[in-house]
N, CA, C and O atoms as a CHARMM CRD file, in Angstrom:
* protein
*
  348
    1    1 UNK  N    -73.77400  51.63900-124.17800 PROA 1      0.00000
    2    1 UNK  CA   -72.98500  52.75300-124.62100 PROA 1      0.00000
    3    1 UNK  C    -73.13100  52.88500-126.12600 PROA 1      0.00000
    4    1 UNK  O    -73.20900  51.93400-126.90400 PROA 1      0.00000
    5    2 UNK  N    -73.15400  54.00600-126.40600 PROA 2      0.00000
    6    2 UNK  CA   -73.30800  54.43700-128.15500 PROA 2      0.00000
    7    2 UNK  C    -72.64600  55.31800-128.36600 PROA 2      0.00000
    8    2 UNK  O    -72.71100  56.46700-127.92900 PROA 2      0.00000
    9    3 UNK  N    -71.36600  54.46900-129.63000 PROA 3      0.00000
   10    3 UNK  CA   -70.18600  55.12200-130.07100 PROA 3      0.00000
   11    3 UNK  C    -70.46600  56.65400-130.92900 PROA 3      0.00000
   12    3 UNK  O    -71.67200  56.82800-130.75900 PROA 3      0.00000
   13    4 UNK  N    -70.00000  57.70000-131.66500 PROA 4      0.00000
   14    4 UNK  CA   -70.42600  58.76300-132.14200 PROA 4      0.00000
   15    4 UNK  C    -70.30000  58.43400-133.25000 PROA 4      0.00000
   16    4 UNK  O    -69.41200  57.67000-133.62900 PROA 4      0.00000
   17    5 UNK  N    -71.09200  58.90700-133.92000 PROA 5      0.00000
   18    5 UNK  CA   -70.87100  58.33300-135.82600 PROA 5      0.00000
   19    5 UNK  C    -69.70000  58.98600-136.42200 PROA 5      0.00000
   20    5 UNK  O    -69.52900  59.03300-137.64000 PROA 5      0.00000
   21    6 UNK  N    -69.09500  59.36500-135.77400 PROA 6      0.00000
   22    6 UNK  CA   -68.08100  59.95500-136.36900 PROA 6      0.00000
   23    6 UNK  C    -67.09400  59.14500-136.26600 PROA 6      0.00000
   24    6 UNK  O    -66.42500  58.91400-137.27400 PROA 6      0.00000
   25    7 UNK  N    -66.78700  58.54900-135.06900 PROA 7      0.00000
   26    7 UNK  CA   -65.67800  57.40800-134.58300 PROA 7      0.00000
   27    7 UNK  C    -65.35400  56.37900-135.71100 PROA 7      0.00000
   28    7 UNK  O    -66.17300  55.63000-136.24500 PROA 7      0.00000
   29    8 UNK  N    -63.99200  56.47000-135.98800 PROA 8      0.00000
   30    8 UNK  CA   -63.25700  55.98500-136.43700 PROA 8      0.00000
   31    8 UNK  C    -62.39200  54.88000-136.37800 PROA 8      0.00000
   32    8 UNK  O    -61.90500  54.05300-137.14900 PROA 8      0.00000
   33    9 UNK  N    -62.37100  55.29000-134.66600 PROA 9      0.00000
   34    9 UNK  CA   -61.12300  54.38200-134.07700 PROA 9      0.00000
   35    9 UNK  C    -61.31900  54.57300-132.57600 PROA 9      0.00000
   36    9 UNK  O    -61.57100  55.70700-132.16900 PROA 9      0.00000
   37   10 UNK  N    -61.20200  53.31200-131.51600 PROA 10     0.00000
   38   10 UNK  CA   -61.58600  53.20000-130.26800 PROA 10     0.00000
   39   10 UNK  C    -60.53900  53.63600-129.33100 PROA 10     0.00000
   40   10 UNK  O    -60.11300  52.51600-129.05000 PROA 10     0.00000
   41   11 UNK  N    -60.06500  54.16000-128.88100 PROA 11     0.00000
   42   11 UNK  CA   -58.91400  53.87700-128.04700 PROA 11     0.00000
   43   11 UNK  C    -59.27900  53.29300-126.73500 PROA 11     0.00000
   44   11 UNK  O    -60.15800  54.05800-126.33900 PROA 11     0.00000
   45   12 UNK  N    -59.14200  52.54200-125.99400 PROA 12     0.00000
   46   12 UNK  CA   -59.33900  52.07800-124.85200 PROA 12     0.00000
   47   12 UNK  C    -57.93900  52.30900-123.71200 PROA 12     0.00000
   48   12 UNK  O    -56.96300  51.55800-123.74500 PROA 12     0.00000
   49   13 UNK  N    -58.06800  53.49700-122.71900 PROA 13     0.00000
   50   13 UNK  CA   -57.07700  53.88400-121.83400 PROA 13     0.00000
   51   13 UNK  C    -57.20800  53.07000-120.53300 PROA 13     0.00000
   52   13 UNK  O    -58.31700  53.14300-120.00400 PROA 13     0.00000
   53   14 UNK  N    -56.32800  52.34500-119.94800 PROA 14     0.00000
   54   14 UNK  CA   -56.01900  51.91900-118.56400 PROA 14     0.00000
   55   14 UNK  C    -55.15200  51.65600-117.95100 PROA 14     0.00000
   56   14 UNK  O    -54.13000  52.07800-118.49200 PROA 14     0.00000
   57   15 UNK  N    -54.90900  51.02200-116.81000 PROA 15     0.00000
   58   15 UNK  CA   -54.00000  51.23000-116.01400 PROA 15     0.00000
   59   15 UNK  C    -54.21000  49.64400-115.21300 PROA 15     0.00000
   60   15 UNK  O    -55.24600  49.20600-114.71300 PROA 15     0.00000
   61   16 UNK  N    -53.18500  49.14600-115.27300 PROA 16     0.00000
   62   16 UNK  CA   -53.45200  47.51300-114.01400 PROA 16     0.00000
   63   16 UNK  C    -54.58200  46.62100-114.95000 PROA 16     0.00000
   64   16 UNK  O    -54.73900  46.31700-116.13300 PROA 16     0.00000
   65   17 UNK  N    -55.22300  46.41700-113.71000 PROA 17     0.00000
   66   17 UNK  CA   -56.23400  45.60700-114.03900 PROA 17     0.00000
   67   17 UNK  C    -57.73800  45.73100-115.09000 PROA 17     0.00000
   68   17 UNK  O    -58.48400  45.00100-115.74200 PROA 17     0.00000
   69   18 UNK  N    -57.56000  47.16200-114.72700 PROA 18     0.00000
   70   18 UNK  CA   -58.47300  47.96300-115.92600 PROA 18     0.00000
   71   18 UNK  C    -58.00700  47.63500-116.98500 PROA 18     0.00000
   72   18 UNK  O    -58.77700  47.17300-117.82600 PROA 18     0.00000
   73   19 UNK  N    -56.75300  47.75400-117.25200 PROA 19     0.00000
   74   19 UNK  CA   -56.25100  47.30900-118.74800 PROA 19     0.00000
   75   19 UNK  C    -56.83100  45.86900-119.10300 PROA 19     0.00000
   76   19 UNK  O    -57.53900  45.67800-120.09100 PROA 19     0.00000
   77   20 UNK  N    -56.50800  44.99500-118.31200 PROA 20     0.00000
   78   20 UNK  CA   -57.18600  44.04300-118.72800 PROA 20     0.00000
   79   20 UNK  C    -58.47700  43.64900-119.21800 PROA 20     0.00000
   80   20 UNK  O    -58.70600  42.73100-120.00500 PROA 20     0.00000
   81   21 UNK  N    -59.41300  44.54000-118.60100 PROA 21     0.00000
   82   21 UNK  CA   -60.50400  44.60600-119.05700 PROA 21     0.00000
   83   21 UNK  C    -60.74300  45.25400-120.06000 PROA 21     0.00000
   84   21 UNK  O    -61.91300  45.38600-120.41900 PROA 21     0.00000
   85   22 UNK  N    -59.49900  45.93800-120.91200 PROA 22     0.00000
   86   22 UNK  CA   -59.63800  47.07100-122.25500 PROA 22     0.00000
   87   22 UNK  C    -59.40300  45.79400-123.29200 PROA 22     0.00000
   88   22 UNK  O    -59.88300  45.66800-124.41800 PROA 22     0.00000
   89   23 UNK  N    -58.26500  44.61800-122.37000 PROA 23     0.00000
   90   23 UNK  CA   -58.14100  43.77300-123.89300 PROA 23     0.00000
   91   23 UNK  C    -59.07100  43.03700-124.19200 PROA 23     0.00000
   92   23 UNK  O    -59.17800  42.76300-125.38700 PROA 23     0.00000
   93   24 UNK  N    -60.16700  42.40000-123.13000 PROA 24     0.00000
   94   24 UNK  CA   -61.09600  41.75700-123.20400 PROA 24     0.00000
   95   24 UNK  C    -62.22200  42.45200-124.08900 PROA 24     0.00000
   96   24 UNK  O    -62.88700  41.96300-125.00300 PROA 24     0.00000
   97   25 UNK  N    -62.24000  43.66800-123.58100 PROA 25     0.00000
   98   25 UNK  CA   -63.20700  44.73400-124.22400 PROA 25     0.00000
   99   25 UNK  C    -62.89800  44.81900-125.76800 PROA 25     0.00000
  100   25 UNK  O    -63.81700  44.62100-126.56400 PROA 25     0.00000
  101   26 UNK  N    -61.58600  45.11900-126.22300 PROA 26     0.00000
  102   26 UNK  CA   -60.86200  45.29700-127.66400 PROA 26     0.00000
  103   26 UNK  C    -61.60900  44.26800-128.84100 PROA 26     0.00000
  104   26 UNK  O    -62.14000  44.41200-129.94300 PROA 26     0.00000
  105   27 UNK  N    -61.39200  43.46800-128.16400 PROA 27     0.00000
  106   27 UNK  CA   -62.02100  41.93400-128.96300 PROA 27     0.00000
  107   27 UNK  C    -63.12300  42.26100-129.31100 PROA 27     0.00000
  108   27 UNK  O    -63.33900  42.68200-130.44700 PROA 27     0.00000
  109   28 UNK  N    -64.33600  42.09200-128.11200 PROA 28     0.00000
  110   28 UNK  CA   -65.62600  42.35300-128.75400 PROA 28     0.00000
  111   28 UNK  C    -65.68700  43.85700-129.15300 PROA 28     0.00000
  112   28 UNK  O    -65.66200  43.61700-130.36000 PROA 28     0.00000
  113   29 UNK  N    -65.74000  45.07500-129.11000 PROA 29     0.00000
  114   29 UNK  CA   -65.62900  46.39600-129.80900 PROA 29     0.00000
  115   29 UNK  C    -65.39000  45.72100-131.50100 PROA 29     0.00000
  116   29 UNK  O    -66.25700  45.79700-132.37200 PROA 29     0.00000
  117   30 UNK  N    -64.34600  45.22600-131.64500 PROA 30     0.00000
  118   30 UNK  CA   -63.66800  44.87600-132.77900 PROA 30     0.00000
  119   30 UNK  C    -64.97100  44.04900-133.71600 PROA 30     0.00000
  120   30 UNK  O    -65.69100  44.42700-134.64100 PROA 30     0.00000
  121   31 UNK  N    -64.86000  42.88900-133.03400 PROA 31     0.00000
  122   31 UNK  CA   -66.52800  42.12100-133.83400 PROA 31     0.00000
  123   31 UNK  C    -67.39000  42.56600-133.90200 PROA 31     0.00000
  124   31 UNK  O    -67.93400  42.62600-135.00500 PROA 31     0.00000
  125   32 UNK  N    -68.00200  43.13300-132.75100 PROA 32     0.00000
  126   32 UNK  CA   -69.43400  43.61500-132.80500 PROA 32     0.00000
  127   32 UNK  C    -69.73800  44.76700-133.32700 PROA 32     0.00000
  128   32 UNK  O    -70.81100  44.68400-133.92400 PROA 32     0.00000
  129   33 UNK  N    -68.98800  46.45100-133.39900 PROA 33     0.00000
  130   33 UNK  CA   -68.83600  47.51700-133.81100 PROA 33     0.00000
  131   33 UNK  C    -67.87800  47.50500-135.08700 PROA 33     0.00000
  132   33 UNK  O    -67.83300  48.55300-135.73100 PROA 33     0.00000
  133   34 UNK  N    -67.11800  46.43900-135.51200 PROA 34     0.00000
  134   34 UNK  CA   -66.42000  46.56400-136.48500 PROA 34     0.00000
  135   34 UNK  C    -66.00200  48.10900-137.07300 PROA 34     0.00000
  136   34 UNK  O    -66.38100  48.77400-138.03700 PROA 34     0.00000
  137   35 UNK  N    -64.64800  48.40000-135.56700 PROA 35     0.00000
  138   35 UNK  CA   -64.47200  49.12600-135.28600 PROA 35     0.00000
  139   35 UNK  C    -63.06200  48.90100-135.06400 PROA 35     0.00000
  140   35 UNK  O    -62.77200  47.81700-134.55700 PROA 35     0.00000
  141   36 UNK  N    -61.90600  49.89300-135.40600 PROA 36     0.00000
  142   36 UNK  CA   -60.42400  49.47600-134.99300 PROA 36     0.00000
  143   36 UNK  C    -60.22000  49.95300-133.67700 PROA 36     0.00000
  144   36 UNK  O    -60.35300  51.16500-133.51000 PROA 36     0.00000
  145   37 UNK  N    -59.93700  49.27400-132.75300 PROA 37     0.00000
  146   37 UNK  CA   -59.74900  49.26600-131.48200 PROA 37     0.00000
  147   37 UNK  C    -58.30200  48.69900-130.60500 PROA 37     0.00000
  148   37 UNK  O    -57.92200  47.52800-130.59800 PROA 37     0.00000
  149   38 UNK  N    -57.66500  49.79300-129.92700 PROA 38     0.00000
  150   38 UNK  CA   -56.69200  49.79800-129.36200 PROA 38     0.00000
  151   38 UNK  C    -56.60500  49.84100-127.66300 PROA 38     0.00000
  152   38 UNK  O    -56.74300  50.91000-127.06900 PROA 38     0.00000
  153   39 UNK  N    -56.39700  48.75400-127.05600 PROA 39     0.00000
  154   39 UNK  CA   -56.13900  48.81900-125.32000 PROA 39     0.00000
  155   39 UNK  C    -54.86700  49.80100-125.15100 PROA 39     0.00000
  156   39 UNK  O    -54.07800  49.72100-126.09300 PROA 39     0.00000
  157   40 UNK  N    -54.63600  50.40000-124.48000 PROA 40     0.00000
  158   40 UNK  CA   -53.31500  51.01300-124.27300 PROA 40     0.00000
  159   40 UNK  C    -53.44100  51.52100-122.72700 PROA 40     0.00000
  160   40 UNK  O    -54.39100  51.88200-122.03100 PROA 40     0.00000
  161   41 UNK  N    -51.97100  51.37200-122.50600 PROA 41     0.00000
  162   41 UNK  CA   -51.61600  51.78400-121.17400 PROA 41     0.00000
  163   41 UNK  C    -51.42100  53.18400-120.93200 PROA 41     0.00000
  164   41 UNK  O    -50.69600  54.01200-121.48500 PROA 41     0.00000
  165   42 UNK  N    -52.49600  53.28600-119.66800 PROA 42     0.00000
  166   42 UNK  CA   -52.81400  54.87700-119.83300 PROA 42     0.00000
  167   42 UNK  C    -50.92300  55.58100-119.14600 PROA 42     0.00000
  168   42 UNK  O    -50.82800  56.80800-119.14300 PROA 42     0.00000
  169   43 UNK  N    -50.03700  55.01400-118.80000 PROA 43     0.00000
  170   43 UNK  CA   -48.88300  56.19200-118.77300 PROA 43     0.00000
  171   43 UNK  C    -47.89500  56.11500-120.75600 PROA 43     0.00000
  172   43 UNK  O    -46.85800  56.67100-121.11700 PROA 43     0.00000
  173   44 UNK  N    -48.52500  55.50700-121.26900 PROA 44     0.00000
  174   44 UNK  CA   -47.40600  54.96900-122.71200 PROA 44     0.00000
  175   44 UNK  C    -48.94900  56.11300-123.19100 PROA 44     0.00000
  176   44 UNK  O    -48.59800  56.63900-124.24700 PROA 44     0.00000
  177   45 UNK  N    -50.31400  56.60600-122.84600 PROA 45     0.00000
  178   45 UNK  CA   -51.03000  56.94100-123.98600 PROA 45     0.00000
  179   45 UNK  C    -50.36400  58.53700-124.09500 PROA 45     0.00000
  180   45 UNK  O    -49.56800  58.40100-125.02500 PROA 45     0.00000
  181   46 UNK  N    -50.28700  59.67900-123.73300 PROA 46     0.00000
  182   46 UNK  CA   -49.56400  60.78300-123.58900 PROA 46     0.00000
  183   46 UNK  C    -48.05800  60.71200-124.97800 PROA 46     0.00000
  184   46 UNK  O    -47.93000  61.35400-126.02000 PROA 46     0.00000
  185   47 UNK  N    -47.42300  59.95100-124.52400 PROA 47     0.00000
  186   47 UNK  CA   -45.87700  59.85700-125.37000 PROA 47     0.00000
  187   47 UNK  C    -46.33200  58.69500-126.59400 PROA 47     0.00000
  188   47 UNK  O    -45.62400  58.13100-127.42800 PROA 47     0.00000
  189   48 UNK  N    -47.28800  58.62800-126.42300 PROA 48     0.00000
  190   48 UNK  CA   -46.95600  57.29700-127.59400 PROA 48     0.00000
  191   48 UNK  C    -48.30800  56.95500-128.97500 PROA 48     0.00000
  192   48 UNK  O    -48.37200  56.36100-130.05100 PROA 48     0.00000
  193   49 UNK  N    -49.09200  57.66700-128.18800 PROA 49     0.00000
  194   49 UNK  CA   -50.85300  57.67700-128.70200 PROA 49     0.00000
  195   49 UNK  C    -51.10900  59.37800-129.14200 PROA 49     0.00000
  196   49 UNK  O    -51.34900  59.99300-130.18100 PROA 49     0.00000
  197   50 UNK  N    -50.96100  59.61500-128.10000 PROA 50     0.00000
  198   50 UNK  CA   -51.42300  61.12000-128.17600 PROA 50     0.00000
  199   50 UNK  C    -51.56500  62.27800-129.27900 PROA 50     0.00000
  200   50 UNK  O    -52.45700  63.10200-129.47900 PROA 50     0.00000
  201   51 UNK  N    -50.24100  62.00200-129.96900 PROA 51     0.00000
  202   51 UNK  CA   -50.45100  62.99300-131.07600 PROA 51     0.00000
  203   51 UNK  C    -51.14500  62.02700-132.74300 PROA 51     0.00000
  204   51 UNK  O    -51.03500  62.71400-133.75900 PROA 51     0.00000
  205   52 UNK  N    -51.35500  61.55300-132.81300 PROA 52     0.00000
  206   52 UNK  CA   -52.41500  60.78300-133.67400 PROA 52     0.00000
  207   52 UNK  C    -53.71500  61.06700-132.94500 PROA 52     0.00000
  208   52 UNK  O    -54.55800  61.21400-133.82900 PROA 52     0.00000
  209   53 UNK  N    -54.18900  61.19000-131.94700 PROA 53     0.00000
  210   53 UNK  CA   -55.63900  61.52500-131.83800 PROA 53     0.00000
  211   53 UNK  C    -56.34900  62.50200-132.74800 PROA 53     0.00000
  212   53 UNK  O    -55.80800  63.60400-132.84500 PROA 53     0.00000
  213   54 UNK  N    -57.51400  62.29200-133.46500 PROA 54     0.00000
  214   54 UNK  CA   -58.24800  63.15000-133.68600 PROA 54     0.00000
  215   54 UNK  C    -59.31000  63.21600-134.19600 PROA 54     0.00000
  216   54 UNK  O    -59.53700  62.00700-134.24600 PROA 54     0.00000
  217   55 UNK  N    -60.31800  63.75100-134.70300 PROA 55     0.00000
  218   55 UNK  CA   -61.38200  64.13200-134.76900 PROA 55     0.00000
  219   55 UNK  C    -62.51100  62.52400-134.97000 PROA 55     0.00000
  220   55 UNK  O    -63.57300  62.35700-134.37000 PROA 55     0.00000
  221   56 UNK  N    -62.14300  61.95100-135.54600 PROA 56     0.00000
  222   56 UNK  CA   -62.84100  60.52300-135.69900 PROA 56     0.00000
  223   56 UNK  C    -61.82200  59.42200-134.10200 PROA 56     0.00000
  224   56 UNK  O    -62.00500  58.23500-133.83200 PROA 56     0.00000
  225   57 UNK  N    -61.07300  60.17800-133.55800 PROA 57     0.00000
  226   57 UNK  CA   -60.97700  59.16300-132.46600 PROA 57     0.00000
  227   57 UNK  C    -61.50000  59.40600-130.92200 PROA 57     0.00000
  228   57 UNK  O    -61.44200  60.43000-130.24200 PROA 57     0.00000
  229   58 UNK  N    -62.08600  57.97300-130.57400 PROA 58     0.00000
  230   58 UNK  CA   -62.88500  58.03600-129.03600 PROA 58     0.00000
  231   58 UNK  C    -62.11200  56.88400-128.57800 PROA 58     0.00000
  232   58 UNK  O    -61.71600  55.75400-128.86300 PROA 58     0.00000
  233   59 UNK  N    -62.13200  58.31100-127.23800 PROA 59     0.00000
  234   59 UNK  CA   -61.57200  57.39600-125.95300 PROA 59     0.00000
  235   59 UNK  C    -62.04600  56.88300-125.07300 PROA 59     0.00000
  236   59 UNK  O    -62.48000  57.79100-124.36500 PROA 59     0.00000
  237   60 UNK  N    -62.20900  56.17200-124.73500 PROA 60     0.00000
  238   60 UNK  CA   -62.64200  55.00100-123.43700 PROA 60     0.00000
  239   60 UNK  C    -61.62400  55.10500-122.28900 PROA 60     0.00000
  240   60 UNK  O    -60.60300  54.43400-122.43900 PROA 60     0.00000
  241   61 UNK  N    -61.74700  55.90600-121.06300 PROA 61     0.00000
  242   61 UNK  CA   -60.80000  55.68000-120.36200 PROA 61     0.00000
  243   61 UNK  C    -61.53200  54.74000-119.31500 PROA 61     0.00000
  244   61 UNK  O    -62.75900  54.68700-119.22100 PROA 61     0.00000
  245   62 UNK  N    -60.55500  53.92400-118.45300 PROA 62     0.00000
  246   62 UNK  CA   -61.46100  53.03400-117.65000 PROA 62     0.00000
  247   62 UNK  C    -60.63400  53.22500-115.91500 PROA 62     0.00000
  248   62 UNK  O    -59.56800  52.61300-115.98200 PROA 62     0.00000
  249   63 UNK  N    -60.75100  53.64500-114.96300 PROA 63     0.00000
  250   63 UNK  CA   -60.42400  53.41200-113.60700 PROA 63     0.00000
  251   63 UNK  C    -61.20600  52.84600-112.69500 PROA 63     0.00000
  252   63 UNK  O    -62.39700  52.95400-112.40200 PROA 63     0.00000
  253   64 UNK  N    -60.24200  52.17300-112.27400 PROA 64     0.00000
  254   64 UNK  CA   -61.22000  51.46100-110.80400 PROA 64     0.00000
  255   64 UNK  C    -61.79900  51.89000-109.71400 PROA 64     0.00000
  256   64 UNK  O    -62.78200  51.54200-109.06000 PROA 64     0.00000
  257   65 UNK  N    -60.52000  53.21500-109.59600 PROA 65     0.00000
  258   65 UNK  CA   -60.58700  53.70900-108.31800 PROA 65     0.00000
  259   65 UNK  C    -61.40500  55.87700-108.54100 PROA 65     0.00000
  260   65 UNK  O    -61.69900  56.79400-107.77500 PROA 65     0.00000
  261   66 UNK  N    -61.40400  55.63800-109.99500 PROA 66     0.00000
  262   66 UNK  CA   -61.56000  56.92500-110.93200 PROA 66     0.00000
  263   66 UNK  C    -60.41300  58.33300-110.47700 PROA 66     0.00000
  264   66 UNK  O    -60.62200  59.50200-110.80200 PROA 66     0.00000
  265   67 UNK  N    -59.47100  57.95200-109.84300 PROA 67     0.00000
  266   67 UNK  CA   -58.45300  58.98400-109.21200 PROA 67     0.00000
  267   67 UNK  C    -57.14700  58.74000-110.15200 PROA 67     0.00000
  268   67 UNK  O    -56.19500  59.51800-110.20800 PROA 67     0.00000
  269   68 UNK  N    -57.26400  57.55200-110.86300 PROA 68     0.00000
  270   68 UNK  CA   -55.63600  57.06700-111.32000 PROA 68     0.00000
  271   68 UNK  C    -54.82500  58.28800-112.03200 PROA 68     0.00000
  272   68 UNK  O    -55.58400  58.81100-112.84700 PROA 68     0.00000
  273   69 UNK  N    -53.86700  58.76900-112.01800 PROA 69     0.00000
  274   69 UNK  CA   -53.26300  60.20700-112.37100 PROA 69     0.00000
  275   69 UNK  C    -52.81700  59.75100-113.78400 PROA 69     0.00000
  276   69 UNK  O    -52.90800  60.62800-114.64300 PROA 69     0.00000
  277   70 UNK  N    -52.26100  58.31100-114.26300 PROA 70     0.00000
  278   70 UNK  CA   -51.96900  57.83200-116.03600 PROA 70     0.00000
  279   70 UNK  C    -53.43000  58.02400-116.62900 PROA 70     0.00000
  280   70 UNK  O    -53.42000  58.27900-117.83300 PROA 70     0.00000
  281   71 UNK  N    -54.35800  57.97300-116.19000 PROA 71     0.00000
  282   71 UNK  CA   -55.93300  57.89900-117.11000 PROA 71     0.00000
  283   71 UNK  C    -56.35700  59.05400-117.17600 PROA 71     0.00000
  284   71 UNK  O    -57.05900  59.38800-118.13000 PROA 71     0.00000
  285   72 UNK  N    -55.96600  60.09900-115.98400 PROA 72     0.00000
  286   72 UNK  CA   -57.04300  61.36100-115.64300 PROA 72     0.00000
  287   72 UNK  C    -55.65700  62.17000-117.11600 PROA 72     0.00000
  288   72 UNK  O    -56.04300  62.77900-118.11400 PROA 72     0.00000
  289   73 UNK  N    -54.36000  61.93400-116.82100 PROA 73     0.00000
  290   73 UNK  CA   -53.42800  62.64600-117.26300 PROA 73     0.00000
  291   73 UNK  C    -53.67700  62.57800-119.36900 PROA 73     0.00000
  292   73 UNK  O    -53.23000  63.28500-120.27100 PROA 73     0.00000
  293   74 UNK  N    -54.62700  61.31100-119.35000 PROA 74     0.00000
  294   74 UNK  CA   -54.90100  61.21400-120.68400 PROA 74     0.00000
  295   74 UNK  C    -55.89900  61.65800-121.46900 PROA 74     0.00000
  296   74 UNK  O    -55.97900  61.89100-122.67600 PROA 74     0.00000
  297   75 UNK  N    -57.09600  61.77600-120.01700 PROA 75     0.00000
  298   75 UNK  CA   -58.30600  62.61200-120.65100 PROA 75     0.00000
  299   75 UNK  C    -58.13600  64.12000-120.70500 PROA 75     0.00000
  300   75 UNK  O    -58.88600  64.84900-121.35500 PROA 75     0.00000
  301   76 UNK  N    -56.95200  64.60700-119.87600 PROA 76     0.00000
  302   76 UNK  CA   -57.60600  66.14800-119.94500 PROA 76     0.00000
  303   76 UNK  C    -56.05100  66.67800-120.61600 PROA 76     0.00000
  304   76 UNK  O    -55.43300  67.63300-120.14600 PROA 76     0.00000
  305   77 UNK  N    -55.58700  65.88400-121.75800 PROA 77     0.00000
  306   77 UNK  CA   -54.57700  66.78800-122.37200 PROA 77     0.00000
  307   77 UNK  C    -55.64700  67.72600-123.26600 PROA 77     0.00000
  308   77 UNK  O    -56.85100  67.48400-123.17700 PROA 77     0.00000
  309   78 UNK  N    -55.30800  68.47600-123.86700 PROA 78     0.00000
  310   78 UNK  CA   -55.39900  69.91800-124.39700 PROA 78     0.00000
  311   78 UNK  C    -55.37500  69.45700-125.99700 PROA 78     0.00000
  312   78 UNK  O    -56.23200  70.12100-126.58100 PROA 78     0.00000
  313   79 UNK  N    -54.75400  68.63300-126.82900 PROA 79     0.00000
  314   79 UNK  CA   -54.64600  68.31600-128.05600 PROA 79     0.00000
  315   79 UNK  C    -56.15500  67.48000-127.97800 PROA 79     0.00000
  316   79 UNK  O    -57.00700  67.73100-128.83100 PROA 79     0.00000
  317   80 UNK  N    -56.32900  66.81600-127.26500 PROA 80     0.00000
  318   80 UNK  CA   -57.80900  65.69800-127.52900 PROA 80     0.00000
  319   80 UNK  C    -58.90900  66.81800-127.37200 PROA 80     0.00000
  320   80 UNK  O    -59.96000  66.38000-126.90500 PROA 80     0.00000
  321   81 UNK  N    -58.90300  67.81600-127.58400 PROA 81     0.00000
  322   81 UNK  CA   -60.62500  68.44700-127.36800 PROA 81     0.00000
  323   81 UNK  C    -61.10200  67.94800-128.72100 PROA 81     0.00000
  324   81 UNK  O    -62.29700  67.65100-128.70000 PROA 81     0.00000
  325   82 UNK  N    -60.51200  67.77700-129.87300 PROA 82     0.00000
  326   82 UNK  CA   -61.28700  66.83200-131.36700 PROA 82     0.00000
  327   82 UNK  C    -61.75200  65.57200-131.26300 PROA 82     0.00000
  328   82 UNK  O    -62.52700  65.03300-132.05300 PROA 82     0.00000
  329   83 UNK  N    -61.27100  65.08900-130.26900 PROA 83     0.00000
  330   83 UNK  CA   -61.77500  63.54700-130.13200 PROA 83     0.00000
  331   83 UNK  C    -63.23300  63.55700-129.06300 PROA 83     0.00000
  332   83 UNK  O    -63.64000  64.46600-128.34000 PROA 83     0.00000
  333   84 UNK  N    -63.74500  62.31100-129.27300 PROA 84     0.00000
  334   84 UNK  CA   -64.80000  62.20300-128.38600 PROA 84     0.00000
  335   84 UNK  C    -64.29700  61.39400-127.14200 PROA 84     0.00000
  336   84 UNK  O    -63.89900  60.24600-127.34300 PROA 84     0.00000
  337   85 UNK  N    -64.28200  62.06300-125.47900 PROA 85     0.00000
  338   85 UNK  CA   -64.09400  61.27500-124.60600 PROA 85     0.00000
  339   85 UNK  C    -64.99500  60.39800-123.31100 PROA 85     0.00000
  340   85 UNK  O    -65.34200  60.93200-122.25700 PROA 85     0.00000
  341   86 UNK  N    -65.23000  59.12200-123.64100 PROA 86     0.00000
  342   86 UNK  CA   -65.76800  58.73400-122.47700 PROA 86     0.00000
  343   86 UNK  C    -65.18000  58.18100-121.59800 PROA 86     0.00000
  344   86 UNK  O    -64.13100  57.57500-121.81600 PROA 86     0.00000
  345   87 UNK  N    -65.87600  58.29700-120.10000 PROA 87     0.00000
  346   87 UNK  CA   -64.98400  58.18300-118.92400 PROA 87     0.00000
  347   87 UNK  C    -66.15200  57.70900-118.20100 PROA 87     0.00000
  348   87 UNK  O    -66.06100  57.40300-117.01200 PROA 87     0.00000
């Protein structure tokens, strides 16, 4: 995967067990991209993340099942079209 040169800041969105794999992920992002990087729980990203997104921030959303309604509900708000989203 290749971050956008613009990226600023990682966000990493999940849910359960996916999350877990955002904190594992956080770590290396952090060393290797020396990059500020945040795991967050995709129902807290909407109320709690959301309005700080922007133009230098990419999202990482991660599902297991790719249906989860906290992850899908985070990629397709309407304020993130400035950010870069991968899914």
């Amino acid at each position: 995967m290749v971050l956008s040169d613009k990226a600023k800041e990682l966000l990493l969105v999940a849910c359960g067990t996916s999350y877990h794999a955002c904190l594992a992920a956080s770590y290396m992002f952090s060393k290797m991209a020396f990059l500020p990087t945040r795991p967050v729980f995709a129902s807290e990203f909407v109320s709690q993340i959301g309005k700080t997104v922007s133009y230098g921030s990419t999202i990482l959303a991660l599902s297991q099942s790719g249906e989860t309604t906290d992850t899908l509900a985070a990629v397709t708000m309407r304020e993130f079209q400035a950010a870069t989203i991968l899914v």
